[in-house]
C-alpha positions as CSV (number, residue, x, y, z in Angstrom):
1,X,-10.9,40.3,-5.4
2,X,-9.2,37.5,-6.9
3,X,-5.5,37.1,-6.9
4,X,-3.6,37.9,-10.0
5,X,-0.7,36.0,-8.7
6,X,-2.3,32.6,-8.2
7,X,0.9,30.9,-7.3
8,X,2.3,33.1,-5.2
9,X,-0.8,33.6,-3.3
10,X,-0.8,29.7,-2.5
11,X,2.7,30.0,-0.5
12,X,5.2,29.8,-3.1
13,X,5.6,33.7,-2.0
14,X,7.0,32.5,1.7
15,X,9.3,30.8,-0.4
16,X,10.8,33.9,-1.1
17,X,13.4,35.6,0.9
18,X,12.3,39.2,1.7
19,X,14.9,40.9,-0.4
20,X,13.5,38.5,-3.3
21,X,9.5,40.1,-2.4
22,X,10.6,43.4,-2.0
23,X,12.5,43.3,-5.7
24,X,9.3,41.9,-7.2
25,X,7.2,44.4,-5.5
26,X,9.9,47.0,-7.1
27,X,9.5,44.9,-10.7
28,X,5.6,46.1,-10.5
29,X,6.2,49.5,-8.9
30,X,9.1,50.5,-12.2
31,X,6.3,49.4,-14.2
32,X,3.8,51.4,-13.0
33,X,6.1,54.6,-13.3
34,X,6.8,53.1,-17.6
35,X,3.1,53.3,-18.0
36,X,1.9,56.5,-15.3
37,X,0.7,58.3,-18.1
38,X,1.1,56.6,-21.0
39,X,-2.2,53.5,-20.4
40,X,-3.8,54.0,-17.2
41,X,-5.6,50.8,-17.3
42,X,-1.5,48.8,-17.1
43,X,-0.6,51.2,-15.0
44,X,-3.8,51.0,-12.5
45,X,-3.2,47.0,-13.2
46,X,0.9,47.2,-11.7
47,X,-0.1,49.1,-8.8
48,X,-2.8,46.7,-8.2
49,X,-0.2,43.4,-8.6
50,X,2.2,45.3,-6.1
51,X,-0.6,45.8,-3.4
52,X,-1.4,42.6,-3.8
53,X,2.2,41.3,-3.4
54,X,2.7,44.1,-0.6
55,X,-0.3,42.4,1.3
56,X,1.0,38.9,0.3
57,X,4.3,40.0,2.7
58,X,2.3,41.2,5.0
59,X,0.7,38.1,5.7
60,X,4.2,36.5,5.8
61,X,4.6,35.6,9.7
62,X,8.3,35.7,8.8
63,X,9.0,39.4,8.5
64,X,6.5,40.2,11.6
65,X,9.6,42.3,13.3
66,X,9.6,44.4,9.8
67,X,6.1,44.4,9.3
68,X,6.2,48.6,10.5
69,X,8.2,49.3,7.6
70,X,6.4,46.8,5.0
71,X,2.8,48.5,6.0
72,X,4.8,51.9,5.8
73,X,5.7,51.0,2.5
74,X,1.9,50.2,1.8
75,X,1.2,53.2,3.0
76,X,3.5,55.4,1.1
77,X,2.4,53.5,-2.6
78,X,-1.6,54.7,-1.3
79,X,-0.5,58.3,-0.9
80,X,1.4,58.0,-4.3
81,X,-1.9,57.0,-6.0
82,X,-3.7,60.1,-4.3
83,X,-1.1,62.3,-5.5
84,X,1.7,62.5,-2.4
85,X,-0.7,64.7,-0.8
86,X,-0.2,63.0,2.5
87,X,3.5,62.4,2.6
88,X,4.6,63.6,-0.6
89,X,5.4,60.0,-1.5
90,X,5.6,59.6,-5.7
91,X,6.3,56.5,-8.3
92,X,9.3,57.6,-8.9
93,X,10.5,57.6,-4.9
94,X,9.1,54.0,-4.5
95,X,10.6,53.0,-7.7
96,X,14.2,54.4,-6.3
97,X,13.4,53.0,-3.1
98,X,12.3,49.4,-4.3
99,X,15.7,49.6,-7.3
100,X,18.2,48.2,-3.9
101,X,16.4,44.9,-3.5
102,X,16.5,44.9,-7.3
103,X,20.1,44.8,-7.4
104,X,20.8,43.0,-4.2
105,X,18.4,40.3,-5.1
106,X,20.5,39.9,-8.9
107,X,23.6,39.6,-6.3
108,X,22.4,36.7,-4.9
109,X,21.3,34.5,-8.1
């Protein structure tokens, strides 16, 4: 599958701190819970973007000491898409989850 984010998949992500992925994995997740049920094919396009941006820090040698929670995290937005049945795991806990590297990341600008 091609990458939607081009850029970012050619390093400029490892540019980022980790705060600074996680809040832009948290952009995609908020705006998957706006369009949940509103246009499935945006709302199937954010989670795909934040896969793909979770898989981006995976591969980011940087955060290998925090890469049980990053795949958790993973883990959590694929039981979300299957309904929590797993874990329980919704948009809306991800999106509350992902909204303190949101505001810690705005600190830091």
């Amino acid at each position: 599958m091609p990458f939607q984010h081009k850029n970012l998949a050619r390093g400029a992500w490892h540019e980022l701190s980790l705060i600074e992925q996680m809040a832009n994995i948290g952009s995609e997740i908020s705006r998957a819970v706006l369009w949940q049920n509103k246009d499935k094919q945006v709302f199937k396009n954010a989670v795909d973007r934040a896969l793909e941006l979770l898989d981006l820090t995976i591969q980011d040698l940087r955060w290998r000491k925090r890469l049980k929670e990053i795949v958790r995290v993973r883990e959590m937005l694929i039981d979300a898409l299957g309904g929590g049945k797993e874990y329980g795991s919704s948009f809306e806990s991800l999106d509350k989850y992902f909204l303190s590297f949101a505001l810690v990341a705005r600190l830091h600008r």
